[in-house]
N, CA, C and O atoms as a Maestro MAE file, in Angstrom:
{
 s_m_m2io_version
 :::
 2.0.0
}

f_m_ct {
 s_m_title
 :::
 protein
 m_atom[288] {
  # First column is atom index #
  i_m_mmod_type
  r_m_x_coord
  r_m_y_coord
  r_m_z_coord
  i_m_residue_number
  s_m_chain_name
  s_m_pdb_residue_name
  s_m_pdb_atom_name
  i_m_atomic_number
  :::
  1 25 143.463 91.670 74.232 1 A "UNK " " N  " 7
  2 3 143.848 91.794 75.623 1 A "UNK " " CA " 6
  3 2 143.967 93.276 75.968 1 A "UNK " " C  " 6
  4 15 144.444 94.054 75.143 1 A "UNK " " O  " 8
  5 25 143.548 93.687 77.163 2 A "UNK " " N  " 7
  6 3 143.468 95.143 77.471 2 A "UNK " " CA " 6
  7 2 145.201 95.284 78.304 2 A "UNK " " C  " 6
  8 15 145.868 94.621 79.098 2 A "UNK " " O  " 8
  9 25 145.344 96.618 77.497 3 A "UNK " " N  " 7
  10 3 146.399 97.147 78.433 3 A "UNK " " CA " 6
  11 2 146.167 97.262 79.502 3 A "UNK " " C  " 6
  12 15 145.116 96.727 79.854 3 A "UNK " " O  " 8
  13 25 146.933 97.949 80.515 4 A "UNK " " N  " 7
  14 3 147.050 98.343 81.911 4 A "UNK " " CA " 6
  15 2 146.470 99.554 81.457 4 A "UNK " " C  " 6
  16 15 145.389 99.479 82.041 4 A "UNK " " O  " 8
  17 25 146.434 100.584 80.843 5 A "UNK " " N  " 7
  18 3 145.843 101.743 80.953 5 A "UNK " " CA " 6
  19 2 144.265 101.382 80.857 5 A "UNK " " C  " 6
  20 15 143.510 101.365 81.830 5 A "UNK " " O  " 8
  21 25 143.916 101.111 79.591 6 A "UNK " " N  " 7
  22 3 142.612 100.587 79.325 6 A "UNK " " CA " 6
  23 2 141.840 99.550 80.264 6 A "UNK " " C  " 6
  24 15 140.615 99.643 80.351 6 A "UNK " " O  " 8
  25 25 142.488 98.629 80.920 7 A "UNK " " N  " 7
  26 3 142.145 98.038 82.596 7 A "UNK " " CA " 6
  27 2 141.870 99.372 83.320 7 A "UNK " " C  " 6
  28 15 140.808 99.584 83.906 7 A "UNK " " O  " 8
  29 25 142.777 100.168 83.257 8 A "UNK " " N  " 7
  30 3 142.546 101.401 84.821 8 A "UNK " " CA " 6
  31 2 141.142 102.257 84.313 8 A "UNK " " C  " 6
  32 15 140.211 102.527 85.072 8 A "UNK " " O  " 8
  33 25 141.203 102.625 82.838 9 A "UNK " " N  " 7
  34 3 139.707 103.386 82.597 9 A "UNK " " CA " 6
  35 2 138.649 102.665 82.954 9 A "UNK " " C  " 6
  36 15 137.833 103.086 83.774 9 A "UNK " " O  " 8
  37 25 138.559 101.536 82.389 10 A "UNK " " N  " 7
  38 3 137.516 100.371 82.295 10 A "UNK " " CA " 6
  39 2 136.879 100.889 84.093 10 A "UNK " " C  " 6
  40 15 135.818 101.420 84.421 10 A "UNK " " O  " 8
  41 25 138.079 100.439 84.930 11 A "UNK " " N  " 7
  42 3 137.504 100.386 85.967 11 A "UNK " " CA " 6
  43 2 137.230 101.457 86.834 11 A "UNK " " C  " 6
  44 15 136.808 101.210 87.963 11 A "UNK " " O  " 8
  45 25 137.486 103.075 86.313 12 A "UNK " " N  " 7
  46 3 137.430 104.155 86.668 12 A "UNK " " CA " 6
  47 2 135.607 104.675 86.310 12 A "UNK " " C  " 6
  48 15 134.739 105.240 86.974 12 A "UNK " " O  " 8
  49 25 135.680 104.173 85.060 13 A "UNK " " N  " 7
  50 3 134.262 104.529 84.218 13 A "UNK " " CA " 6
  51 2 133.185 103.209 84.894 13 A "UNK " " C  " 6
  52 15 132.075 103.697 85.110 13 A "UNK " " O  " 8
  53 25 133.232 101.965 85.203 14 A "UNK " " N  " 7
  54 3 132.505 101.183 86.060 14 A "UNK " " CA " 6
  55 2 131.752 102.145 87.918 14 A "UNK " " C  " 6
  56 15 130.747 102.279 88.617 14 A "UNK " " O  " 8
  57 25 133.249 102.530 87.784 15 A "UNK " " N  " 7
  58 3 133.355 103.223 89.535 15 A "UNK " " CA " 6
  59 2 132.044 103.647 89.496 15 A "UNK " " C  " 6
  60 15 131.033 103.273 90.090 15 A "UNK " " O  " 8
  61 25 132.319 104.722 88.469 16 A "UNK " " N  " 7
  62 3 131.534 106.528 88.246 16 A "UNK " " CA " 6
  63 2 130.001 105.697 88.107 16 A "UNK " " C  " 6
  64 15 129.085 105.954 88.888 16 A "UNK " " O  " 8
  65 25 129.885 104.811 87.155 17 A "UNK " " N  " 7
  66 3 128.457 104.425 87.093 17 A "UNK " " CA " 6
  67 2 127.879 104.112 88.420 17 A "UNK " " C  " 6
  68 15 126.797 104.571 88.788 17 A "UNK " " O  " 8
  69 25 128.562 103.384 89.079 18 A "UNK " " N  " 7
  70 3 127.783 102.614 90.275 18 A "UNK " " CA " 6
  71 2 127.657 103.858 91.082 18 A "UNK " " C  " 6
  72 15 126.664 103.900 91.808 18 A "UNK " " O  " 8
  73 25 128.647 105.114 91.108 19 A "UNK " " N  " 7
  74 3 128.199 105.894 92.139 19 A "UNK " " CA " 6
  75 2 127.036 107.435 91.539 19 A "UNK " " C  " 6
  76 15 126.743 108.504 92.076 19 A "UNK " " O  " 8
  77 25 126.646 106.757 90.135 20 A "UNK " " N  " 7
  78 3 125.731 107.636 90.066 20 A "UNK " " CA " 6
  79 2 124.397 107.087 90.182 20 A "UNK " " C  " 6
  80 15 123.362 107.724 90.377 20 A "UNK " " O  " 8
  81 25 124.613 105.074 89.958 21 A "UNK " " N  " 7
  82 3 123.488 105.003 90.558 21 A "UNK " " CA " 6
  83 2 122.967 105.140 91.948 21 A "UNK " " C  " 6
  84 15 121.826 105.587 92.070 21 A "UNK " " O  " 8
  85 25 123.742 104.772 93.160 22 A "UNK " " N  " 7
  86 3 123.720 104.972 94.054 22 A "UNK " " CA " 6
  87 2 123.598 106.583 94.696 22 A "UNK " " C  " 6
  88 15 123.316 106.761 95.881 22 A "UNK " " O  " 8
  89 25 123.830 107.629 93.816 23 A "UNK " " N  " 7
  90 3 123.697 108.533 94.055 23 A "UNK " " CA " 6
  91 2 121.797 109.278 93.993 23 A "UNK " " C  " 6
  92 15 121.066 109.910 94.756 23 A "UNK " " O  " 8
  93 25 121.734 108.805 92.855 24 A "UNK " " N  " 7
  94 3 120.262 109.348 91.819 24 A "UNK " " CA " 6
  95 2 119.410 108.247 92.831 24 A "UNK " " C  " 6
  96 15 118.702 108.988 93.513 24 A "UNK " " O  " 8
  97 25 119.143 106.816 93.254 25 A "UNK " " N  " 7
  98 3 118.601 105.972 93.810 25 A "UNK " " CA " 6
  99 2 118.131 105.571 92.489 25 A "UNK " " C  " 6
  100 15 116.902 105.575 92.419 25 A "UNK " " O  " 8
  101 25 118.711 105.240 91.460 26 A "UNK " " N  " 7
  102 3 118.134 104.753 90.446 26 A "UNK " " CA " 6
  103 2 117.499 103.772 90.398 26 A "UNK " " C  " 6
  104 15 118.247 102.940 90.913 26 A "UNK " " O  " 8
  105 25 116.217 103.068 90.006 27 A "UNK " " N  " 7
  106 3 115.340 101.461 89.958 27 A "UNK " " CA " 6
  107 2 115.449 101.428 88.866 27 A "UNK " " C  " 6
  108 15 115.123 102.384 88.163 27 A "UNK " " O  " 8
  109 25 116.000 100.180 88.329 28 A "UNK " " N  " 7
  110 3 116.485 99.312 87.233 28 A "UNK " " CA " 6
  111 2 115.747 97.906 87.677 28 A "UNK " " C  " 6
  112 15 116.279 96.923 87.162 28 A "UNK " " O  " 8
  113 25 114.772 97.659 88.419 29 A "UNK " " N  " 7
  114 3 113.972 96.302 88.593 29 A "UNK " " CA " 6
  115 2 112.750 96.171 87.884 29 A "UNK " " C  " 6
  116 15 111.807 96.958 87.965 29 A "UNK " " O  " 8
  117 25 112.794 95.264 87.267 30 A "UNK " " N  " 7
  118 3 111.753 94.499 86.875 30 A "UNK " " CA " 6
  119 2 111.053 93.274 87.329 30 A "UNK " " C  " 6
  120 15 111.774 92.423 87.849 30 A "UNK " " O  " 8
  121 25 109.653 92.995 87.221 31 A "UNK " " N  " 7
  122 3 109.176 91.957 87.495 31 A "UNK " " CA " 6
  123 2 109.905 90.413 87.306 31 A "UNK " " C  " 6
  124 15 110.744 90.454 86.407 31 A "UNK " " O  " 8
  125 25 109.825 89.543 87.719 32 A "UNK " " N  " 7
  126 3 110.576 88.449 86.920 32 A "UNK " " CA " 6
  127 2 109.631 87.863 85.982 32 A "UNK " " C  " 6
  128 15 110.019 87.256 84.984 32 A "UNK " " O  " 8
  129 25 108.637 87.995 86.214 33 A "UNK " " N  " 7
  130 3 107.875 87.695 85.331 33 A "UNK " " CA " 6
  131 2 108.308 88.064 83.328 33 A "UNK " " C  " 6
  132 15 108.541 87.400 82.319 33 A "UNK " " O  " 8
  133 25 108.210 89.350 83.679 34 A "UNK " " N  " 7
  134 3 108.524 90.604 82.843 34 A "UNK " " CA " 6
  135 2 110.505 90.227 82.161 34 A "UNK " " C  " 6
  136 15 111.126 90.312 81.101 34 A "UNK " " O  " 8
  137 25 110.679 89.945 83.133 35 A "UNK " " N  " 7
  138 3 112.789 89.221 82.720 35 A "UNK " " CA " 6
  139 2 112.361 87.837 81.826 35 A "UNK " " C  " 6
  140 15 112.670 87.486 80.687 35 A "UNK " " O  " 8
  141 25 111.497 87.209 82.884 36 A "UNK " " N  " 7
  142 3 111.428 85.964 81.266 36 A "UNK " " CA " 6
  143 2 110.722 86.188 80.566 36 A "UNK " " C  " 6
  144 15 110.768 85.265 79.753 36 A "UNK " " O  " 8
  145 25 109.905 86.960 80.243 37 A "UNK " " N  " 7
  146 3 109.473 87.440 78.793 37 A "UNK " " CA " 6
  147 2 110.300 87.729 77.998 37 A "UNK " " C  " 6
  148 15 110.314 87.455 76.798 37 A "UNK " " O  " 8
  149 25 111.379 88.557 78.874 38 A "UNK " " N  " 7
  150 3 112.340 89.006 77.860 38 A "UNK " " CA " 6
  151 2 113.447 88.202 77.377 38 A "UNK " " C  " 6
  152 15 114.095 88.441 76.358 38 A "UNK " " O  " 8
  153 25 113.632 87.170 78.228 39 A "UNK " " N  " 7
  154 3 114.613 85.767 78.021 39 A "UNK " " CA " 6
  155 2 114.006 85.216 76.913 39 A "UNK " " C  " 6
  156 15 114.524 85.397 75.811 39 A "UNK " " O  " 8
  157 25 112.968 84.556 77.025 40 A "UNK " " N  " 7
  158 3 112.445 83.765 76.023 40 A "UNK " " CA " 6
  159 2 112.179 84.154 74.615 40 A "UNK " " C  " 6
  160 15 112.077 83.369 73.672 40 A "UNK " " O  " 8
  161 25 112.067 85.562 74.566 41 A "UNK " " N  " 7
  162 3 111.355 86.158 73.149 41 A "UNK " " CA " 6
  163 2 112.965 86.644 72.435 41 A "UNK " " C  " 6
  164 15 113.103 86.898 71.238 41 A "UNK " " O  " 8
  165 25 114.265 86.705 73.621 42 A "UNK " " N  " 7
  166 3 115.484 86.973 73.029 42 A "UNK " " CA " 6
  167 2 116.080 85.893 72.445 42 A "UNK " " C  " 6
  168 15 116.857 86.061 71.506 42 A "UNK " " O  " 8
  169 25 115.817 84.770 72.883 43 A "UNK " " N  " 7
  170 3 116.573 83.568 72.002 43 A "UNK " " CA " 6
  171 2 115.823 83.085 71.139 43 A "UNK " " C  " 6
  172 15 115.822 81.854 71.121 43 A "UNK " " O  " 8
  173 25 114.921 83.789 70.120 44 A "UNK " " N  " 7
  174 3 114.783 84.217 68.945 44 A "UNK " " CA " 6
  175 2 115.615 84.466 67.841 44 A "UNK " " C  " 6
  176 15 116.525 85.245 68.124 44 A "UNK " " O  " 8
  177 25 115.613 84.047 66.618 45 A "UNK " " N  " 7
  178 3 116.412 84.721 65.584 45 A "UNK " " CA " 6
  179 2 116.348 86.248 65.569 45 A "UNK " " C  " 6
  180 15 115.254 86.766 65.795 45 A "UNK " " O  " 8
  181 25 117.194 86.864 65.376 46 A "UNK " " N  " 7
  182 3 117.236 88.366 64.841 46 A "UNK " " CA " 6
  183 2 115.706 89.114 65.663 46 A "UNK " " C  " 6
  184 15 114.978 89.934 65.104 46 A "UNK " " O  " 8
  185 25 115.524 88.638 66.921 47 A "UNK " " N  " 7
  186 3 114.942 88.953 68.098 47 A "UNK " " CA " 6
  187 2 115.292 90.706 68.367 47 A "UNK " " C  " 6
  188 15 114.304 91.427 68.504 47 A "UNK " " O  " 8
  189 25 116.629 91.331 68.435 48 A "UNK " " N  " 7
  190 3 117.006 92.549 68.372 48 A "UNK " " CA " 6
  191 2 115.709 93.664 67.741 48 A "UNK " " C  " 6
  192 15 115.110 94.634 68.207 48 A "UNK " " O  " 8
  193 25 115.686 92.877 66.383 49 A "UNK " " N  " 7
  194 3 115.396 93.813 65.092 49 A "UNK " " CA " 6
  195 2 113.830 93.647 65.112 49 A "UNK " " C  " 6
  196 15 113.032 94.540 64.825 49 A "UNK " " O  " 8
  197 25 113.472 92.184 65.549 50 A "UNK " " N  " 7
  198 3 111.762 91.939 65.061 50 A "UNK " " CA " 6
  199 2 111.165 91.641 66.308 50 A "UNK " " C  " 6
  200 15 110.171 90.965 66.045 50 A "UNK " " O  " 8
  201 25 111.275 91.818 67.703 51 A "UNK " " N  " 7
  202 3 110.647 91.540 68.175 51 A "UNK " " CA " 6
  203 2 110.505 92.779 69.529 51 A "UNK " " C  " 6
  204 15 110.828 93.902 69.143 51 A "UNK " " O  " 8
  205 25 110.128 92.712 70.836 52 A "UNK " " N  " 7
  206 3 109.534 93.844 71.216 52 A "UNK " " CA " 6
  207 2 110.320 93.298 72.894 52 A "UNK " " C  " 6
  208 15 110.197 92.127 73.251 52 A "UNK " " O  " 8
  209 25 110.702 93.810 73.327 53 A "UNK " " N  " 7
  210 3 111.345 94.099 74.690 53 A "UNK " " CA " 6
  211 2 110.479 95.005 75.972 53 A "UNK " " C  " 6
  212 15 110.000 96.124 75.788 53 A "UNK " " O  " 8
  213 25 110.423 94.340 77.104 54 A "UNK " " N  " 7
  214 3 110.088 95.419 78.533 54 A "UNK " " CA " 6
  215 2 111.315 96.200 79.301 54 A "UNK " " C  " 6
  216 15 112.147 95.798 80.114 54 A "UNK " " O  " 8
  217 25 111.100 97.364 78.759 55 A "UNK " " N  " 7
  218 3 111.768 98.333 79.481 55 A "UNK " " CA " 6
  219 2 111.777 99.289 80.627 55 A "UNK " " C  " 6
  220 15 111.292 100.383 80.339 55 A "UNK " " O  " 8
  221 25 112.063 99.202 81.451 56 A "UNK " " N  " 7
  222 3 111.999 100.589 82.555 56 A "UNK " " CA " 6
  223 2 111.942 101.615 81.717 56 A "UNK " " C  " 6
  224 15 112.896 101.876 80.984 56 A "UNK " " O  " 8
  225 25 110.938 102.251 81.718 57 A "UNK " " N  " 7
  226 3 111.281 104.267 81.423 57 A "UNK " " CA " 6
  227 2 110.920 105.160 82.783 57 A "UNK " " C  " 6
  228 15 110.596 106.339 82.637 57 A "UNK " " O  " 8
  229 25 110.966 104.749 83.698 58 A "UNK " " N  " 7
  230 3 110.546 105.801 84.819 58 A "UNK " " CA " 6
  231 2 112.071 104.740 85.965 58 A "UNK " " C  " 6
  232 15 112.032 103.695 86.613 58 A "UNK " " O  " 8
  233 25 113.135 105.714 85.681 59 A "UNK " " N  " 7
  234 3 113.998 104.940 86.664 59 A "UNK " " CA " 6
  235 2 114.092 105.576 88.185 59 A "UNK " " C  " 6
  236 15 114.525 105.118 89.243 59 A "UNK " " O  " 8
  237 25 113.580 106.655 87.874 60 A "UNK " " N  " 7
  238 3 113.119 107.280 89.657 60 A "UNK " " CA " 6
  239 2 112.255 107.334 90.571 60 A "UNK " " C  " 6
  240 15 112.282 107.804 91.709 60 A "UNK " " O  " 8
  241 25 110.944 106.447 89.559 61 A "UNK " " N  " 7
  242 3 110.109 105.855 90.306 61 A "UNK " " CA " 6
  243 2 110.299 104.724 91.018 61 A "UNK " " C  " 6
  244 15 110.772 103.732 90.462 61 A "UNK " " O  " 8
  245 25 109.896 104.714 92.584 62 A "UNK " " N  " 7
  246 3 109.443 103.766 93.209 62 A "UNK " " CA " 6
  247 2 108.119 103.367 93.982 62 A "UNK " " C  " 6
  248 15 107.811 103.278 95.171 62 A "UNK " " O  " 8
  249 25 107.394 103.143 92.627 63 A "UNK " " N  " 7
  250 3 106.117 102.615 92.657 63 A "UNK " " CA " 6
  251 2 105.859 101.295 92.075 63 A "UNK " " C  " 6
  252 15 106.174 101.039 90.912 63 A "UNK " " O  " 8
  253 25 105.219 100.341 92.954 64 A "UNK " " N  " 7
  254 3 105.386 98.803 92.894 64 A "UNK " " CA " 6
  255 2 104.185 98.570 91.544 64 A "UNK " " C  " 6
  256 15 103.781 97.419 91.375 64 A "UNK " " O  " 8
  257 25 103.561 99.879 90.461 65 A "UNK " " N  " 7
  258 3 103.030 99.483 89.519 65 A "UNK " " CA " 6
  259 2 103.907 99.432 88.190 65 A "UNK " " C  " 6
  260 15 104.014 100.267 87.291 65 A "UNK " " O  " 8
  261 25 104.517 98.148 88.361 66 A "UNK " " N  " 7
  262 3 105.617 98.382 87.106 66 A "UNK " " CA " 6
  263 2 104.779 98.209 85.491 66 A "UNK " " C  " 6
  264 15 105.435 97.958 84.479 66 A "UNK " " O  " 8
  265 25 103.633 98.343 85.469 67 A "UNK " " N  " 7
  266 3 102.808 98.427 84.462 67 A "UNK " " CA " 6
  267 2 103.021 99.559 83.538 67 A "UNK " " C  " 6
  268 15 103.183 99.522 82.318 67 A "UNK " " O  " 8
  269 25 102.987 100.758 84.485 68 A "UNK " " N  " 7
  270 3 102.940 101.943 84.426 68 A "UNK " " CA " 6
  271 2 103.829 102.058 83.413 68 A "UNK " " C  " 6
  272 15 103.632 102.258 82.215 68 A "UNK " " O  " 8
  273 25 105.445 101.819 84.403 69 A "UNK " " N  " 7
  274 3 106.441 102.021 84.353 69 A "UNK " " CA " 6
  275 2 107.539 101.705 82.945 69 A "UNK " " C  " 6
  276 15 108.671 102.158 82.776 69 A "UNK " " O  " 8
  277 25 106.908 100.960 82.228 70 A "UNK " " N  " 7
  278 3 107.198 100.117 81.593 70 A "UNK " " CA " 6
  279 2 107.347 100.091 80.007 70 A "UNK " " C  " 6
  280 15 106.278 99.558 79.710 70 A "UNK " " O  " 8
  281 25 107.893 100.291 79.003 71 A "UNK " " N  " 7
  282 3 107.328 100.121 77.830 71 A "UNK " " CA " 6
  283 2 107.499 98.906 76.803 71 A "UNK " " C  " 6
  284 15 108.543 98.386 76.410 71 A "UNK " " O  " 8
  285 25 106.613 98.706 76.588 72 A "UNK " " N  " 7
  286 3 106.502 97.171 75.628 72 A "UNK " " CA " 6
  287 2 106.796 97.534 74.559 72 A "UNK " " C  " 6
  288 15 106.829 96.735 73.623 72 A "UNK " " O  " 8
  :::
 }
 m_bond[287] {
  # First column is bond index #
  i_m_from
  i_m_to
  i_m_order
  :::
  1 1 2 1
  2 2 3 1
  3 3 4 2
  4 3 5 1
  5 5 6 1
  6 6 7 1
  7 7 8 2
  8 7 9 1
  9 9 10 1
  10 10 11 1
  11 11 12 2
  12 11 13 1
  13 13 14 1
  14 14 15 1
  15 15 16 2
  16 15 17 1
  17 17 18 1
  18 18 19 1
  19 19 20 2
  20 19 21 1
  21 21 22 1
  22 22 23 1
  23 23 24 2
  24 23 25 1
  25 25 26 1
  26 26 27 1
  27 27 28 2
  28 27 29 1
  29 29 30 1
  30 30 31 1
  31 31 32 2
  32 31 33 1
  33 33 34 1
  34 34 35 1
  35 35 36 2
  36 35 37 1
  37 37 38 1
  38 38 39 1
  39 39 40 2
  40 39 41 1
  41 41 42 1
  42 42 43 1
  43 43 44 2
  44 43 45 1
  45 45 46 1
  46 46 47 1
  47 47 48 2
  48 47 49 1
  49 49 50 1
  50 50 51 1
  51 51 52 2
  52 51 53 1
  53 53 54 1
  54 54 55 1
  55 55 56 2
  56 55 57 1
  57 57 58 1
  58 58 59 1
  59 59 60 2
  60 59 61 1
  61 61 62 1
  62 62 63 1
  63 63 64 2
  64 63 65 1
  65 65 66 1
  66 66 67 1
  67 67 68 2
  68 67 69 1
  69 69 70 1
  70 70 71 1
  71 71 72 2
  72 71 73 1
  73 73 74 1
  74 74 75 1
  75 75 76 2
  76 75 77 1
  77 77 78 1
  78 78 79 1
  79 79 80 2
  80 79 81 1
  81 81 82 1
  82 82 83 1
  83 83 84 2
  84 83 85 1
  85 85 86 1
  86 86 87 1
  87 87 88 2
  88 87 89 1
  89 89 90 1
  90 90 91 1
  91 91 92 2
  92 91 93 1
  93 93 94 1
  94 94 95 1
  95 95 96 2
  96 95 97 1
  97 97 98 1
  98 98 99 1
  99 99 100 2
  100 99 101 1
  101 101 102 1
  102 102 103 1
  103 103 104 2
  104 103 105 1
  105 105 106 1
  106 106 107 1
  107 107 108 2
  108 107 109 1
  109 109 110 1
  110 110 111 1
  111 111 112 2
  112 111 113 1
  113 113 114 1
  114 114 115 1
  115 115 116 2
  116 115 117 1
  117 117 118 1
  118 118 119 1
  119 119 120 2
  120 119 121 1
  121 121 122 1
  122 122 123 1
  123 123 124 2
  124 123 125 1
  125 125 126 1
  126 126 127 1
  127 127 128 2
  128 127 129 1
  129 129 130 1
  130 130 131 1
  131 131 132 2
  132 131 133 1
  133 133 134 1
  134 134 135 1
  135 135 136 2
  136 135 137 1
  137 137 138 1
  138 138 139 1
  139 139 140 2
  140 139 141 1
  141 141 142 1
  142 142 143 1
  143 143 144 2
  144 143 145 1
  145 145 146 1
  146 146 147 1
  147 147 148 2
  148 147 149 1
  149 149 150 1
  150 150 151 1
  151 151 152 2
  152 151 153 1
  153 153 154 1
  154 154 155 1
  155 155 156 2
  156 155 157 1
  157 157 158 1
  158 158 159 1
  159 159 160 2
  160 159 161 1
  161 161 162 1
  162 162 163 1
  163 163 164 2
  164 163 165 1
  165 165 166 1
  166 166 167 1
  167 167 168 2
  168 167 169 1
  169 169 170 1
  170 170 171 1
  171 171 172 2
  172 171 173 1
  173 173 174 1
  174 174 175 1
  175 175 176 2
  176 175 177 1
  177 177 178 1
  178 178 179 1
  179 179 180 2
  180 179 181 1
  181 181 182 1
  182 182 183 1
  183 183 184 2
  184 183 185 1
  185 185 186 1
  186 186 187 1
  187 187 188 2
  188 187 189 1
  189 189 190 1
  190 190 191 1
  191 191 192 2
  192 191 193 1
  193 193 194 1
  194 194 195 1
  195 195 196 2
  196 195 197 1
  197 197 198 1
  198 198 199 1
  199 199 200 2
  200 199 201 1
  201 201 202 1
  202 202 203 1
  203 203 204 2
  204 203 205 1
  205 205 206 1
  206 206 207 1
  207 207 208 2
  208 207 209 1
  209 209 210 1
  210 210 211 1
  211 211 212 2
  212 211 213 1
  213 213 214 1
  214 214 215 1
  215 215 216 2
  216 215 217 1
  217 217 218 1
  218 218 219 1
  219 219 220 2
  220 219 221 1
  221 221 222 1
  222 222 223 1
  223 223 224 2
  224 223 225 1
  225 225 226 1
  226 226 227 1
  227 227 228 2
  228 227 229 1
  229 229 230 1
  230 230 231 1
  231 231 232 2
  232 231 233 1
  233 233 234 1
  234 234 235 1
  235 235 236 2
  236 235 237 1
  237 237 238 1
  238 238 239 1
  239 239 240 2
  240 239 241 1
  241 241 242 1
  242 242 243 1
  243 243 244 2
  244 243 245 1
  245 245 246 1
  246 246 247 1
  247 247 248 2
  248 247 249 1
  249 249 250 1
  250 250 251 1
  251 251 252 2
  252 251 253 1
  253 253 254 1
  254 254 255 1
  255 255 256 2
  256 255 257 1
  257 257 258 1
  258 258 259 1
  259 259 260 2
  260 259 261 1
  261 261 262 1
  262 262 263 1
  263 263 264 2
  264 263 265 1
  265 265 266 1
  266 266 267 1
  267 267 268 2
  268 267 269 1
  269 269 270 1
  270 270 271 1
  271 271 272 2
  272 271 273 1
  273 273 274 1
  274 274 275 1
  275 275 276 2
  276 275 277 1
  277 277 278 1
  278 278 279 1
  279 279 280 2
  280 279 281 1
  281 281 282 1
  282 282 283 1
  283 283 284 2
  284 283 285 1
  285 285 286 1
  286 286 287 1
  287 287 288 2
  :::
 }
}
């Protein structure tokens, strides 16, 4: 169970994130296509270690070629 202090960071350090994404205009979207790839290949055994994930690496791009964008 979290203290009251550790509640107040928690939600101090949440704050700061959301206002740096909102700051930077960060894109964190993916295709859905591209999300259930990544659903399905995660409920895998030991999926972490052996298997291969789609990632954003260009989070300041907003260009609708998330191909590009992307690393497998």
């Amino acid at each position: 169970m979290l203290t009251d202090f550790e509640n107040a960071a928690m939600t101090v350090v949440t704050g700061m994130v959301v206002n740096l994404v909102n700051t930077f205009s960060l894109d964190f979207m993916l295709p859905i296509s591209m999300s259930d790839e990544n659903m399905l290949v995660a409920q895998k055994q030991d999926a972490i270690y052996k298997e291969r994930f789609w990632w954003r690496t260009d989070l300041f791009s907003r260009g609708d070629n998330y191909q590009e964008n992307t690393l497998e």
